[in-house]
C-alpha positions in Angstrom: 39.9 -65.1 9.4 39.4 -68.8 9.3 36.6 -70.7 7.1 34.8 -70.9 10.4 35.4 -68.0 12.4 34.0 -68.2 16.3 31.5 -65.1 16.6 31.9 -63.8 19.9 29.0 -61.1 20.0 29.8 -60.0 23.9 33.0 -59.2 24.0 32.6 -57.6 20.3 29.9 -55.2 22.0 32.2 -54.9 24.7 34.9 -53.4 22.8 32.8 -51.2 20.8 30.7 -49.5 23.4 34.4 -49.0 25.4 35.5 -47.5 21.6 32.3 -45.2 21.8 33.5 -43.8 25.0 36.8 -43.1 24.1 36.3 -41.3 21.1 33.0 -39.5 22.7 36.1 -38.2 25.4 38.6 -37.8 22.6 36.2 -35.1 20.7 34.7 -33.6 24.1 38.2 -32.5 24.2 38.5 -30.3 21.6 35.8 -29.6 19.4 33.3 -27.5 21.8 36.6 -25.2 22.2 38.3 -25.2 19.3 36.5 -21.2 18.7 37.6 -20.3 22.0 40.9 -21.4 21.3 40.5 -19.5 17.6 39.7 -16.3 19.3 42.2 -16.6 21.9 44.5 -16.8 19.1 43.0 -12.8 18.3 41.4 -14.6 15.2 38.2 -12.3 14.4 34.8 -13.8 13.6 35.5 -13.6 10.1 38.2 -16.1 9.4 36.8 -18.2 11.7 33.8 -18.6 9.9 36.2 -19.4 7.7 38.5 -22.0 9.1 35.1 -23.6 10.5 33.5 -23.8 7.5 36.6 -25.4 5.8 36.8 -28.3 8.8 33.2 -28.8 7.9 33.3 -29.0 3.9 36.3 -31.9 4.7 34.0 -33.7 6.4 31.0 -33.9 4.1 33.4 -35.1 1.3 36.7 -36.4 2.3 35.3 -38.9 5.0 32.9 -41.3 2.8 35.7 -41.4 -0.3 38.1 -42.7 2.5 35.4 -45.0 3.8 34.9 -46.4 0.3 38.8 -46.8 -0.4 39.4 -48.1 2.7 36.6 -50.8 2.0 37.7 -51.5 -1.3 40.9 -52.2 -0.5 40.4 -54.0 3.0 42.4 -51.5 4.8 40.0 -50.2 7.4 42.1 -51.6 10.4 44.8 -49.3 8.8 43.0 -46.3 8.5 41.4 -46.5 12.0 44.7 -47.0 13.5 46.5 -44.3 11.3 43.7 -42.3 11.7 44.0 -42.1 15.5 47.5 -41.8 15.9 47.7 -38.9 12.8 45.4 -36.8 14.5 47.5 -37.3 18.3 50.2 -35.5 16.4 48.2 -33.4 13.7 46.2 -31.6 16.9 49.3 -30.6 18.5 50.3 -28.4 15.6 47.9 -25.8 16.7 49.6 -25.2 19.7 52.9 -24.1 17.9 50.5 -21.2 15.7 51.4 -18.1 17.3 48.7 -15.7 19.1 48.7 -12.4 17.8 49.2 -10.6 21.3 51.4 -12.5 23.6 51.2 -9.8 26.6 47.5 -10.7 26.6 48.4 -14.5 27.2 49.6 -13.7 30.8 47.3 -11.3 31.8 44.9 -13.8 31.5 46.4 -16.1 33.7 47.6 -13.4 36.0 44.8 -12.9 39.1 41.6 -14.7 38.0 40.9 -17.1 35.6 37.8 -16.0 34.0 37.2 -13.8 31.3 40.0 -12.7 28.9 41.1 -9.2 29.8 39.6 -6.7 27.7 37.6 -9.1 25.7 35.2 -7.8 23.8 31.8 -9.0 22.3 32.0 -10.6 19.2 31.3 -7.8 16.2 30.5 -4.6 18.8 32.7 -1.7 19.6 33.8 -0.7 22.3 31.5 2.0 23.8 34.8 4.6 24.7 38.2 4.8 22.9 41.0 6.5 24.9 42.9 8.7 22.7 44.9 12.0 22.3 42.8 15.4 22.4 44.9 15.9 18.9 43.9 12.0 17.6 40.4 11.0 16.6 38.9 7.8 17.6 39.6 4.1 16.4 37.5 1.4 16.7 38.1 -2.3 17.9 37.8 -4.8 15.2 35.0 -7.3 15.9 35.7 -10.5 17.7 39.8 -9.2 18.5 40.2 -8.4 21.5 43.6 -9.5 22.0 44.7 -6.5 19.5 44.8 -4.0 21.8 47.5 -1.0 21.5 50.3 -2.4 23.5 52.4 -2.6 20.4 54.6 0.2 20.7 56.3 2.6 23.6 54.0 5.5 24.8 50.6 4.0 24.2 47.7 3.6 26.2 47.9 0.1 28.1 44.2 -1.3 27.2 43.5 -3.6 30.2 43.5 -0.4 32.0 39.9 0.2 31.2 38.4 -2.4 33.5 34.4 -3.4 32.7 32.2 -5.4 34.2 31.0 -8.5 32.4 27.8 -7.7 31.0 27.4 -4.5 32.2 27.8 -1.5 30.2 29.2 1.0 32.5 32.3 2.0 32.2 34.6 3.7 35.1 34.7 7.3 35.7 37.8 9.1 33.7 39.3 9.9 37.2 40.1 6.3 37.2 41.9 5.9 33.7 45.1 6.2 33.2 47.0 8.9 31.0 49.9 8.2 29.3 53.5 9.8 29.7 56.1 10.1 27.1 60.2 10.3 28.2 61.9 13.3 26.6 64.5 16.0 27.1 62.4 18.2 29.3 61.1 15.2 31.4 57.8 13.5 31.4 54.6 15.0 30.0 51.2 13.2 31.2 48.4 13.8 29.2 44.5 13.5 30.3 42.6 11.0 27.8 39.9 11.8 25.9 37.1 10.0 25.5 35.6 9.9 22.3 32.0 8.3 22.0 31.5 5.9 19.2 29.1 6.7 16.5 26.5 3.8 16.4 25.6 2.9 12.7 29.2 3.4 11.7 30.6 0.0 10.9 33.5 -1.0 8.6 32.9 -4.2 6.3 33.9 -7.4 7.3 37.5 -7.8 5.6 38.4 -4.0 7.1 37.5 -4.7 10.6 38.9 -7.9 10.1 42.4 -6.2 9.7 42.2 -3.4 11.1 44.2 -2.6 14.8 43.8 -0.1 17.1 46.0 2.3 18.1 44.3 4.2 21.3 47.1 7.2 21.3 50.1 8.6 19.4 52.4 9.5 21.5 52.9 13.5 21.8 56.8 14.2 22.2 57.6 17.1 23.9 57.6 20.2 21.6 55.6 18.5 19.4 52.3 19.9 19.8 50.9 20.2 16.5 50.4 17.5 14.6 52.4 18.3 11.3 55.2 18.7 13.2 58.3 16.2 12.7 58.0 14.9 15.7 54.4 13.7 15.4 55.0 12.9 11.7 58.1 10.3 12.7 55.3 9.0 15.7 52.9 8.2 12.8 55.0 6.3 10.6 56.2 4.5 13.4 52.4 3.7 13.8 52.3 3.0 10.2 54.9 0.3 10.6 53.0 -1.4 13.5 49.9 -1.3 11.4 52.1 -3.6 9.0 53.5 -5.9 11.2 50.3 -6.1 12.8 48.9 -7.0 9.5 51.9 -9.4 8.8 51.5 -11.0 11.7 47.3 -11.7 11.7 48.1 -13.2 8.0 50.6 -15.8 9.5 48.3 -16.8 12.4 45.3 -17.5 9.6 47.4 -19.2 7.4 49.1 -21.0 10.0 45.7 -22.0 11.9 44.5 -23.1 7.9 46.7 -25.5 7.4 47.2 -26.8 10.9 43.4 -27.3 10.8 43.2 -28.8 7.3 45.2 -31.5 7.8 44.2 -32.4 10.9 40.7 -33.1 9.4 42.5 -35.0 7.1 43.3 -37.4 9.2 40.4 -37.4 11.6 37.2 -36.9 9.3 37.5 -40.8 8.0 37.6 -42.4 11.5 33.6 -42.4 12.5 32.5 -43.5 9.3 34.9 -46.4 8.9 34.4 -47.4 12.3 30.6 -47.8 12.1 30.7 -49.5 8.7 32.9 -52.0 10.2 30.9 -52.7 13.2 28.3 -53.1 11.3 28.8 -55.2 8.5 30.4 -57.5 11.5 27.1 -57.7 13.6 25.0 -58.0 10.2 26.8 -61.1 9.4 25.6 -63.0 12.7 22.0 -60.5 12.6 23.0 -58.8 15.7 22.3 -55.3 13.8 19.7 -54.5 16.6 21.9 -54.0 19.0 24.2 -51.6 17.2 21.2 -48.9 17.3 22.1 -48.8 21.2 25.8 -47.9 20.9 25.5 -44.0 20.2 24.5 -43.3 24.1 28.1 -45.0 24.6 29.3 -42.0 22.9 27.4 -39.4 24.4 28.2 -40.7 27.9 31.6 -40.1 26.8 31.4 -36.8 25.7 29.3 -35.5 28.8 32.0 -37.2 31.1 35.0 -35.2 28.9 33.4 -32.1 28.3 33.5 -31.4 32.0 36.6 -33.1 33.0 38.8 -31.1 30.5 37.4 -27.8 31.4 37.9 -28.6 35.4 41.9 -29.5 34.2 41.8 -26.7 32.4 40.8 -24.3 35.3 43.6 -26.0 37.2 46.5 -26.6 35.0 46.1 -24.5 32.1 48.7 -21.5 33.2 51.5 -23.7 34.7 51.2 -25.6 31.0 51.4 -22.9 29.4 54.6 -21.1 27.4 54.2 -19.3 24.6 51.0 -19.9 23.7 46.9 -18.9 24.9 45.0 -20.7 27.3 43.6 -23.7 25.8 46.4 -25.8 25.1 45.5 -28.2 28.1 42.8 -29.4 25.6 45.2 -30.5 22.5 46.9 -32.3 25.1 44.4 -34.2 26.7 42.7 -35.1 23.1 46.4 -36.3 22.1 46.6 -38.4 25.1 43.1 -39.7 24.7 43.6 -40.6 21.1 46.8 -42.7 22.3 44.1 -44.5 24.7 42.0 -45.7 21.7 44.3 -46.5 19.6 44.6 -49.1 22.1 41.3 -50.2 22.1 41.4 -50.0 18.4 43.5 -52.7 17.9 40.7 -54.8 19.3 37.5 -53.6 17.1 35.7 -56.0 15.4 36.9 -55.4 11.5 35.4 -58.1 9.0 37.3 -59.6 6.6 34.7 -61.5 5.1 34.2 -59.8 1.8 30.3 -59.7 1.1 29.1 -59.2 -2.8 27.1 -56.2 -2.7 25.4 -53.7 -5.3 28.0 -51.1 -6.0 27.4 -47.3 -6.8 24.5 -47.5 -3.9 25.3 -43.6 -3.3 24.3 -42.7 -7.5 21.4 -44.8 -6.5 20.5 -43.0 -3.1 20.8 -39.7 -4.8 18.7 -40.4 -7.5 16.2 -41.6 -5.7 16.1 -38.3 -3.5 16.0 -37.0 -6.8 12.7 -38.4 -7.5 11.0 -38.3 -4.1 9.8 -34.8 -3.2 9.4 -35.7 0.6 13.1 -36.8 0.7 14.0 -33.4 -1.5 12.1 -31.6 1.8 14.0 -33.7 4.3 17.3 -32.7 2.0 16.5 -28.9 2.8 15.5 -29.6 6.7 18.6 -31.4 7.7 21.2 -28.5 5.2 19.1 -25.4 7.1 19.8 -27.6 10.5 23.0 -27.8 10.0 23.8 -24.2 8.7 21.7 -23.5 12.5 23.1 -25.5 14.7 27.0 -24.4 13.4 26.1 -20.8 14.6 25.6 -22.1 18.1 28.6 -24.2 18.1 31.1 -21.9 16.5 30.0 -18.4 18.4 28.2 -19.6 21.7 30.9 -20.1 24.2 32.3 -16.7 22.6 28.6 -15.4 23.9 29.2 -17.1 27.6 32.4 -15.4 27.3 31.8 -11.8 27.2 29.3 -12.4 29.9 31.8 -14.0 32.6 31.2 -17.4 31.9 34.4 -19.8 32.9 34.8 -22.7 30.9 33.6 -25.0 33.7 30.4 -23.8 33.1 30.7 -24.1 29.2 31.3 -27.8 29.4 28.9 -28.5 32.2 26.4 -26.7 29.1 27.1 -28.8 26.5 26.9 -32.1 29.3 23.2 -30.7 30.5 22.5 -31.1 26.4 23.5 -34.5 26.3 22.4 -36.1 29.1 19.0 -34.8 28.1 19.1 -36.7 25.4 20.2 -39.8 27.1 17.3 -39.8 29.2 14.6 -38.6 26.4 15.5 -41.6 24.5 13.1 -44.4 26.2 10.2 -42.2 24.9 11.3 -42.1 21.6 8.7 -44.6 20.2 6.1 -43.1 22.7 7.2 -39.5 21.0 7.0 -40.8 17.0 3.8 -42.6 17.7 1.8 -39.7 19.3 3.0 -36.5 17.1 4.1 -38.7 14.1 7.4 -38.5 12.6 6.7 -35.0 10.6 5.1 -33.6 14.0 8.2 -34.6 16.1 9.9 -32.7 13.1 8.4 -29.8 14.0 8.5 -29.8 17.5 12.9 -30.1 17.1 12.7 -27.3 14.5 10.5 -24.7 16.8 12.3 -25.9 20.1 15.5 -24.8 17.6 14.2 -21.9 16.5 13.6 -21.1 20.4 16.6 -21.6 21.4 18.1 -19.2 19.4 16.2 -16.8 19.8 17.0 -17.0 24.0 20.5 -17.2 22.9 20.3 -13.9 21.3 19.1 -12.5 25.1 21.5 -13.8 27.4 22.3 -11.8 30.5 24.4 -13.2 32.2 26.7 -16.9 32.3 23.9 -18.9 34.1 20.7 -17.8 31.8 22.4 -20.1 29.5 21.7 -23.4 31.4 17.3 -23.3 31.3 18.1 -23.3 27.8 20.3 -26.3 26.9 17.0 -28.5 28.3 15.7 -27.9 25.1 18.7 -29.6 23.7 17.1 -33.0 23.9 14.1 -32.4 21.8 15.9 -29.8 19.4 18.7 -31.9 18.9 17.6 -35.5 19.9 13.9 -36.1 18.7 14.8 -34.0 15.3 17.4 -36.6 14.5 15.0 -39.8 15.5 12.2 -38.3 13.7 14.0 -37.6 10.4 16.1 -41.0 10.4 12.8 -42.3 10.8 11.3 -40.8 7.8 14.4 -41.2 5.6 14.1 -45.1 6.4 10.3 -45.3 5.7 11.2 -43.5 2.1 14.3 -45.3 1.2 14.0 -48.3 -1.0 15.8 -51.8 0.0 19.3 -51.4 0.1 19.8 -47.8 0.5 19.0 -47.1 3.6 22.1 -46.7 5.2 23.7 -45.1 1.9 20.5 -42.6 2.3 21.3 -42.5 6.3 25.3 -41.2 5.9 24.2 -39.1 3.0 22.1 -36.9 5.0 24.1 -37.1 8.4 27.5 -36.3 6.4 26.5 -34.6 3.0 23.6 -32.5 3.5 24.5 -31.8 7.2 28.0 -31.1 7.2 27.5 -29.5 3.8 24.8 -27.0 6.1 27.4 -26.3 8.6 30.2 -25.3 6.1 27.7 -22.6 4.9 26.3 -21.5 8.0 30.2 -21.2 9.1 31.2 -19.1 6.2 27.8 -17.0 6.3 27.8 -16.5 10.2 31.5 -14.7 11.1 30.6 -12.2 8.2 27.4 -11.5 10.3 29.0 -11.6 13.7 31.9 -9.3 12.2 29.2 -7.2 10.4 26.2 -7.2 12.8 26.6 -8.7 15.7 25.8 -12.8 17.7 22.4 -11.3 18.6 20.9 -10.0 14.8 23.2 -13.9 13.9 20.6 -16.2 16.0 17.6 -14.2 15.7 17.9 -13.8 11.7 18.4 -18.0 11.9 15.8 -17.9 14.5 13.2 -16.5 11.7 14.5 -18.2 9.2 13.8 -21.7 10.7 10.3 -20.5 11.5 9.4 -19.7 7.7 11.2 -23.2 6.8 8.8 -24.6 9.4 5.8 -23.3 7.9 6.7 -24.1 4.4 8.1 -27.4 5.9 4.6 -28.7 7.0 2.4 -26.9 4.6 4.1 -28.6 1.8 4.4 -32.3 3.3 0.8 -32.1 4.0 -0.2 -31.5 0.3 1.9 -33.7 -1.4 -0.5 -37.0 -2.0 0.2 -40.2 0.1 3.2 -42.9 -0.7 1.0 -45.8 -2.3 2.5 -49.0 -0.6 2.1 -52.7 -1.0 -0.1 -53.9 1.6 0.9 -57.3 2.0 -1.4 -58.4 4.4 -4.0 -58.6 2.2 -2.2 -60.0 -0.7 -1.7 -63.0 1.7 -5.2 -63.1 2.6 -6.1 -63.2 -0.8 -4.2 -66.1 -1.0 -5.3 -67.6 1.3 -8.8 -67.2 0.5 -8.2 -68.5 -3.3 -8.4 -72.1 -3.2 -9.1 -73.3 -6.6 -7.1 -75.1 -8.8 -8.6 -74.2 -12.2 -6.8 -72.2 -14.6 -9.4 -69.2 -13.7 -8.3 -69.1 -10.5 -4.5 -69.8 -11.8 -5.1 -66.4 -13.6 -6.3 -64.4 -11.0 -2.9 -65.0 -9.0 -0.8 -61.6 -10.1 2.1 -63.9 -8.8 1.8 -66.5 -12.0 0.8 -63.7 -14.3 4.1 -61.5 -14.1 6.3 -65.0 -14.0 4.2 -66.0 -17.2 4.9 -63.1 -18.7 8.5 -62.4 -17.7 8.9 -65.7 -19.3 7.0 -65.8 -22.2 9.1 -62.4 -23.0 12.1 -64.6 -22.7 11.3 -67.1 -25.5 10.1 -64.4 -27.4 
């Protein structure tokens, strides 16, 4: 950059709101499916919980340490560009990680395109197992339902019991099928069984987690008891299923891992560079009030790709598709997107003005939450937020599923969320200045805490939409009102430092745990007992949330109005008067300290 470099403020605005959208596209994309895909996979809710939860502890660490190198060393045009065009590639890696059930890949596309065949809810067993009058029953392991008995010859084919979504009745057993086994003496059909399934019963997460269903052993003719040797060679060819089965669920989580891993990698240090560039450039010229507008950019972006990926995928996901389950259209379209902005990113406003600032400002941000107990509460509030609002976005759209939802209507969800927020934001000041910044707390945390709680009642795909309206307070005015209050507390200088420590560390750091904790419930329990436990559990934060802020005793600020008017008002000259000014006093003594 020259000695005199030309500031053009449009066309730098320009650029960045266009950079907003793109990337608001670019995640819309993927990361409101990247579950779905997971349980496509036949991933139970257990490990991912656990891939989740591992994305999210990347991103409350690795992004600000790559923001800091990348300022320290003047590289942030580097890492944006590297960044983007890492992650095109890095995302298409999950496409090559096996599913565990390939059969159950075109069934899915074969007929209709709505719910997986014999998907299951997330944690609950099926209601009837079809087995053998000589085998007892097996259950489904929670969140699944692509493991179905298909794995070796003579077993019941499971998309043979047919359920409506969302209904529990199941059809007559005149309707399902038996089984026949080839032998010698010809073909032998034998009636199921079906065997109820004990409620209470439940296996812990890490054994339903592993376990797979076999529905039937196959009875060979002559073999009518079952310590006979041909029922005894049937069961150790089961055995050998069971490992491979095993084998093959192992592969598919490690694969998914590290696919995942370093994909965050690469993507986790993109929004934080990007907004420390933009605005240390605007800051320079004091343009800074107009970056505060540039986030609807992004939400625009993410309503308009939310929706247009799930139509594509509704139209081009099975003639796309080879080896792998549906979703793939969406690592294609985020790759293709990510091309677009590298593009734009080779036009974003990057200073390289170096400007001499206070270093270690995020030891100083910390120890001053350290020392604040309001900040200590608004620590807590945005860690429990994000621990709740991870539930919804890992195991929602698995919710929608099981009740018939298509992924249309999935993405026109998450779009009714965002715009709601869009156009609640003109009453944001209208909103902090008539329930105050702790009240508007409150209101996000119960509309939250509502929301939850309806989640855990759905019946049926569309009882989801009423819902997402409360989006725009639970989401929206939470965020304005505790920005707000973190800005009021934070001391000059640390405001943004205080700003990207609760929007990456404490929040992020709430999702990882509320990842990890949440598929050992949904394996366990089940998505209902998930939202309403976080559903109480906001509610007692709430209470203790404003019970507490109202005892603790009011900030003392300097009120500089009246200094000034005290200075005004003091117009005498004499060395009384000199005295009184608290102004001279300090640099008096500050100086007589000196020549001490």
């Amino acid at each position: 950059m020259s000695a005199n470099p030309q500031w053009d403020i449009s066309r730098t605005l320009a650029v960045a709101r266009l950079f907003h959208l793109v990337c608001g596209v670019r995640d819309a994309c993927v990361n409101p499916f990247l579950t779905l895909y997971l349980r496509q996979l036949g991933l139970a809710a257990a490990w991912v919980g656990i891939l989740m939860g591992t994305k999210h502890l990347i991103a409350a660490f690795w992004a600000p340490f790559c923001a800091f190198l990348a300022k320290s060393y003047q590289k942030r045009r580097v890492l944006l560009i590297g960044s983007l065009f890492g992650s095109a590639g890095a995302s298409l890696l999950m496409v090559l990680v096996p599913p565990l059930d390939k059969d159950l890949v075109y069934s899915s596309c074969n007929g209709s395109h709505g719910a997986t065949a014999a998907a299951l809810p997330p944690g609950v067993a099926p209601s009837v197992n079809i087995t053998s009058a000589q085998e007892p029953a097996f259950n489904y392991p929670a969140g699944a339902p692509s493991l179905a008995a298909r794995r070796s010859t003579g077993m019941v084919e499971a998309s043979g019991l047919s359920e409506t979504p969302g209904e529990g009745v199941q059809e007559p057993a005149s309707h399902l099928p038996g089984y026949s086994v080839g032998s010698a003496g010809g073909a032998r059909t034998t009636p199921p069984v079906l065997h109820p399934v004990t409620p209470g019963v439940k296996d812990t997460p890490w054994e339903g987690a592993f376990k797979v269903v076999s529905t039937a052993l196959p009875l060979l003719a002559g073999g009518t008891e079952l310590g006979t040797p041909a029922n005894l060679s049937a069961a150790k060819g089961h055995d050998r299923t069971f490992d491979l089965s095993l084998k093959a669920l192992r592969w598919t989580f490690i694969l998914s891992l590290g696919s995942m891993v370093l994909w965050e990698l690469l993507t986790a240090p993109l929004e934080q560079v990007a907004d420390d560039s933009l605005y240390e450039y605007l800051d320079f010229v004091d343009a800074t009030d107009r970056y505060r507008s540039l986030w609807i950019w992004r939400l625009l972006g993410m309503s308009a790709g939310v929706c247009g990926i799930s139509a594509l995928v509704e139209q081009l996901d099975c003639y796309l598709m080879t080896n792998g389950p549906r979703g793939v259209v969406h690592f294609y379209g985020y790759s293709l997107v990510s091309l677009l902005a590298l593009l734009v990113s080779v036009a974003f406003p990057v200073p390289t003005c170096r400007r001499q600032e206070p270093r270690y400002k995020t030891i100083k941000a910390l120890s001053l939450i350290g020392g604040n107990p309001r900040l200590i509460l608004l620590a807590l509030t945005v860690f429990l937020l994000g621990a709740a609002t991870s539930t919804v976005q890992n195991f929602l759209f698995w919710h929608m599923e099981d009740h018939g939802s298509s992924e249309l209507i999935m993405g026109f969800s998450v779009a009714l969320g965002l715009l709601g927020e869009i156009l609640l934001h003109p009453f944001k000041t209208v909103l902090l200045r008539k329930l105050s910044r702790v009240g508007t707390a409150g209101l996000g945390l119960g509309c939250l805490s509502g929301q939850l709680l309806y989640y855990s009642f759905l019946w049926s795909w569309w009882s989801i939409l009423p819902a997402q309206i409360l989006s725009a307070v639970s989401n929206g005015a939470l965020w304005w009102a505790m920005k707000a209050s973190v800005e009021d507390l934070a001391t000059p200088g640390t405001e943004r430092p205080l700003s990207f420590m609760f929007r990456g560390h404490f929040y992020w750091g709430g999702a990882s745990m509320g990842s990890f904790v949440g598929g050992f419930v949904v394996t366990r329990f089940s998505l209902a007992v998930l939202y309403q436990s976080c559903c109480v559990i906001l509610l007692l934060w709430l209470t203790l949330f404003l019970s507490i802020w109202l005892r603790l005793p009011p900030e003392q600020k300097i009120n500089y109005s009246k200094l000034l008017a005290m200075e005004a008002s003091d117009t005498s000259d004499s060395e009384q008067g000199t005295e009184q000014d608290w102004l001279v006093k300090a640099m008096r003594e500050e100086h007589s300290d000196w020549k001490s």
